[in-house]
One Martini backbone bead per residue (centre of mass of N, CA, C, O) as a GRO file, in nm:
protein
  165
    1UNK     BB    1  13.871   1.615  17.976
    2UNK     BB    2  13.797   1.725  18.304
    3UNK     BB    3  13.534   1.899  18.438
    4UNK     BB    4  13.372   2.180  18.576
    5UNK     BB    5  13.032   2.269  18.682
    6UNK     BB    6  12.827   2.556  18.731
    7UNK     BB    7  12.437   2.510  18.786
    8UNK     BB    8  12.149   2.703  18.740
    9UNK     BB    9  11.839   2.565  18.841
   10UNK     BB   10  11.576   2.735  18.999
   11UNK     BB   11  11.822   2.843  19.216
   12UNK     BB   12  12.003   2.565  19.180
   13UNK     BB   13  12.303   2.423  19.266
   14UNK     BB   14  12.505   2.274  19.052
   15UNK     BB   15  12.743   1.982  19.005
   16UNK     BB   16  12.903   1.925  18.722
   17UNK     BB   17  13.037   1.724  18.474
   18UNK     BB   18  13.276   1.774  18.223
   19UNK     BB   19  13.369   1.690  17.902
   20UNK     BB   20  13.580   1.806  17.692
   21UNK     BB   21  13.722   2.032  17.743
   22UNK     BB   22  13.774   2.311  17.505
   23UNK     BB   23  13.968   2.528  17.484
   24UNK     BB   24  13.989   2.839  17.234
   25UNK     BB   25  14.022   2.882  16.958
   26UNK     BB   26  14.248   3.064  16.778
   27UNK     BB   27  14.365   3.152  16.486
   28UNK     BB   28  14.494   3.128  16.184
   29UNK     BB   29  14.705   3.346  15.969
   30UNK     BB   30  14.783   3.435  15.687
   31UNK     BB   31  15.000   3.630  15.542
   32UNK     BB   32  14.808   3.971  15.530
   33UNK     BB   33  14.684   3.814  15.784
   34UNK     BB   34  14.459   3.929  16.077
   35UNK     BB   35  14.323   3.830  16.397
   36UNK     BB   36  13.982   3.911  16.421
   37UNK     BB   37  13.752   3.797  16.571
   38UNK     BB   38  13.781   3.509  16.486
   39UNK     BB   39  13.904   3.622  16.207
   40UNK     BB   40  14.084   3.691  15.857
   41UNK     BB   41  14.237   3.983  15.811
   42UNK     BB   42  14.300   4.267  15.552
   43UNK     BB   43  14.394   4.599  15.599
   44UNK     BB   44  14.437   4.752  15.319
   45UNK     BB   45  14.700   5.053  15.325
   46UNK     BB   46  14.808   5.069  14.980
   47UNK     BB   47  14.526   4.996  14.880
   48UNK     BB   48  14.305   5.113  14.606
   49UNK     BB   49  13.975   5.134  14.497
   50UNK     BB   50  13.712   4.991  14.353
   51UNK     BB   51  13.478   4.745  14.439
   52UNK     BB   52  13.639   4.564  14.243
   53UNK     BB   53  13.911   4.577  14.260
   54UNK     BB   54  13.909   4.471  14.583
   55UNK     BB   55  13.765   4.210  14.516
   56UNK     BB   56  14.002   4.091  14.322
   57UNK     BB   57  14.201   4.143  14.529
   58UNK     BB   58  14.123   3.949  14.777
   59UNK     BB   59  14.086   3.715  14.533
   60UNK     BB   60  14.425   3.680  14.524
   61UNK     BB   61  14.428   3.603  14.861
   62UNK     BB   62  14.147   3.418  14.915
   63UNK     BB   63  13.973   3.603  14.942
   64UNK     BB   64  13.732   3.901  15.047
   65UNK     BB   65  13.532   4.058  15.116
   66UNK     BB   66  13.387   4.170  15.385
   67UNK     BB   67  13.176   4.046  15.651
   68UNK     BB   68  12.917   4.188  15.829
   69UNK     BB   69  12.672   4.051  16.018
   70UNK     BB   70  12.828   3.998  16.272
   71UNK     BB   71  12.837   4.216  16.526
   72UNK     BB   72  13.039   4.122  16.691
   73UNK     BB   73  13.281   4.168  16.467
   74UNK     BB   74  13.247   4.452  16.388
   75UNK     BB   75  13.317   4.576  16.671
   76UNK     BB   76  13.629   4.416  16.642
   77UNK     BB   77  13.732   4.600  16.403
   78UNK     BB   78  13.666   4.880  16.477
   79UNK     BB   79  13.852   4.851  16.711
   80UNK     BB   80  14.112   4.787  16.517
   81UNK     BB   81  14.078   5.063  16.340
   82UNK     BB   82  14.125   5.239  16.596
   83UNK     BB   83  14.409   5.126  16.692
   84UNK     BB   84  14.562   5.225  16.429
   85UNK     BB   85  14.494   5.509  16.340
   86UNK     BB   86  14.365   5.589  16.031
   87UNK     BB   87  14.144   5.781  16.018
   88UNK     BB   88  13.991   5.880  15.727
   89UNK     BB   89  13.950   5.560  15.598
   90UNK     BB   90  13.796   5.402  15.387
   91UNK     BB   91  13.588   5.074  15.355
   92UNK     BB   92  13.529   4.821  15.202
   93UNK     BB   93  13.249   4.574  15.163
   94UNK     BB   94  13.049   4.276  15.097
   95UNK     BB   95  12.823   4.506  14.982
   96UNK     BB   96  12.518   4.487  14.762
   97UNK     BB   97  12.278   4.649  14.501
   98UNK     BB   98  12.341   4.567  14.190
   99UNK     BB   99  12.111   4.339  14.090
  100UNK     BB  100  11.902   4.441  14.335
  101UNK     BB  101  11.739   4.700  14.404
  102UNK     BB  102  11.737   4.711  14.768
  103UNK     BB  103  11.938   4.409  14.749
  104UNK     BB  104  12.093   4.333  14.994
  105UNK     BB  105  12.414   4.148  14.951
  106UNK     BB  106  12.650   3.989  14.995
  107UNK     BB  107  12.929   3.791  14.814
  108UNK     BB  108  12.729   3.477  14.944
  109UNK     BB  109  12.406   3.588  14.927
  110UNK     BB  110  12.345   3.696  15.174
  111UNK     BB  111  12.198   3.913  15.325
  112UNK     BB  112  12.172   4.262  15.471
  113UNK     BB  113  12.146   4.437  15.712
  114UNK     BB  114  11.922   4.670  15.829
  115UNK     BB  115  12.018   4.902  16.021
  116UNK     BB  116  12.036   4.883  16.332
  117UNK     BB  117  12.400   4.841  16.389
  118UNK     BB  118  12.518   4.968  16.075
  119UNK     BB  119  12.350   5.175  15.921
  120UNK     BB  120  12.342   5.465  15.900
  121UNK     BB  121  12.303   5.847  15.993
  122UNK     BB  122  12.179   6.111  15.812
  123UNK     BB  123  12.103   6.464  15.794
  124UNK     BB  124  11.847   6.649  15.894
  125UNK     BB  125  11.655   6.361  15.875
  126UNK     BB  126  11.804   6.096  15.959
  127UNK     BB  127  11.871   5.928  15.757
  128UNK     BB  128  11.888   5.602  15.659
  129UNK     BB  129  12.139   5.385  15.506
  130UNK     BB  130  12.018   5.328  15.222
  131UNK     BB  131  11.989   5.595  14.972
  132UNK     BB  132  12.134   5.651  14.697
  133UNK     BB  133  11.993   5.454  14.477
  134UNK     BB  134  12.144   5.391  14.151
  135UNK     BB  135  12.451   5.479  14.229
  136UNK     BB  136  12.430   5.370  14.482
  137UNK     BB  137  12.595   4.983  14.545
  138UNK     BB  138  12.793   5.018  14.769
  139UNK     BB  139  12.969   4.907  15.060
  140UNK     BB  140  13.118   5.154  15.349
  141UNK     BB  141  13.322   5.255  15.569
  142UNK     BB  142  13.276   5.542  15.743
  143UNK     BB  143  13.484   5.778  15.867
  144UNK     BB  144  13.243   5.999  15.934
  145UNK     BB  145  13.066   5.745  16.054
  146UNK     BB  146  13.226   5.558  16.244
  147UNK     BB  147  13.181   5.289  16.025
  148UNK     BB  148  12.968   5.235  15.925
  149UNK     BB  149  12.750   5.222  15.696
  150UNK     BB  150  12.770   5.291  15.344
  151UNK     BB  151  12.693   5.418  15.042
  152UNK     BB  152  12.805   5.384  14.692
  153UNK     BB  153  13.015   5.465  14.452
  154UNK     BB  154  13.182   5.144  14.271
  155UNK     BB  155  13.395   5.375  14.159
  156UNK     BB  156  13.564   5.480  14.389
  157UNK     BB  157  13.908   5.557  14.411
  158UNK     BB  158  13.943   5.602  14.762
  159UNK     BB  159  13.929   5.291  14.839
  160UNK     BB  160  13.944   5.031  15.083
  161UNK     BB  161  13.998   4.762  15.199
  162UNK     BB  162  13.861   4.454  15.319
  163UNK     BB  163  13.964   4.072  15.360
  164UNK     BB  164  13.861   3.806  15.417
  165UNK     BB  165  13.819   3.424  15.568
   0.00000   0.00000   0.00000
């Protein structure tokens, strides 16, 4: 398919041929997977448990507790989880430093981002988190801090999932 584009170069507009224009790829899941951001999730509300118990639960159905790794998807999760209006259910994803204190890292092994714009902040002092220890090693999206990221202890039996593809 053969499309136009204006380009704007040094402030002067240019028309030029685009070929191979291909409309935006939707994502398909299969349930029960449900499309958000552009991947494929699972936030399972009838089924809570240990941040292990929940990641072998994900991995039952083919995929992970959930990466947020990227801003922008995190956005549409929130924004989704808001949309169903869970009220204050918290929720696990795949970021942990139990292998290496204060080394978080997804469950694929890539670093986990830390500070603004996912991991909360608390107390008198506004401290950053994660701040819990060796006692919290798991993180879990807080609904009393709007959904940020929280470091928590990974036996909490009453946390659900998020399971990601």
């Amino acid at each position: 398919m053969t499309g136009f584009a204006l380009v704007s170069f040094l402030g002067t507009l240019t028309v030029v041929a685009a070929t191979d224009v291909k409309p935006a790829t939707q994502v398909e899941c299969e349930s029960p997977f449900t499309e958000v951001g552009g991947r494929c999730v699972h936030v399972a509300l009838t089924t809570s448990g240990s941040w292990h118990d929940m990641r072998k639960y994900c991995q039952e159905l083919g995929g992970e507790l959930v990466n947020l790794a990227d801003v922008q998807f995190y956005s549409d999760l929130i924004l989704y989880i808001e949309i169903l209006h869970l009220g204050k259910m918290h929720f696990w994803i795949g970021s942990s430093d139990e292998a290496i204190e204060d080394t978080w890292v997804w469950t694929d092994g890539s670093a986990t981002r830390m500070g603004t714009p996912f991991w909360a902040n608390y107390g008198v002092n506004n401290d950053q988190m994660p701040n819990g220890g060796t006692d919290q090693n798991c993180a879990f999206l807080d609904a009393n801090m709007h959904y940020y990221f929280n470091d928590g202890n990974c036996s909490t039996p009453h946390v659900y999932p998020i399971c990601g593809k």
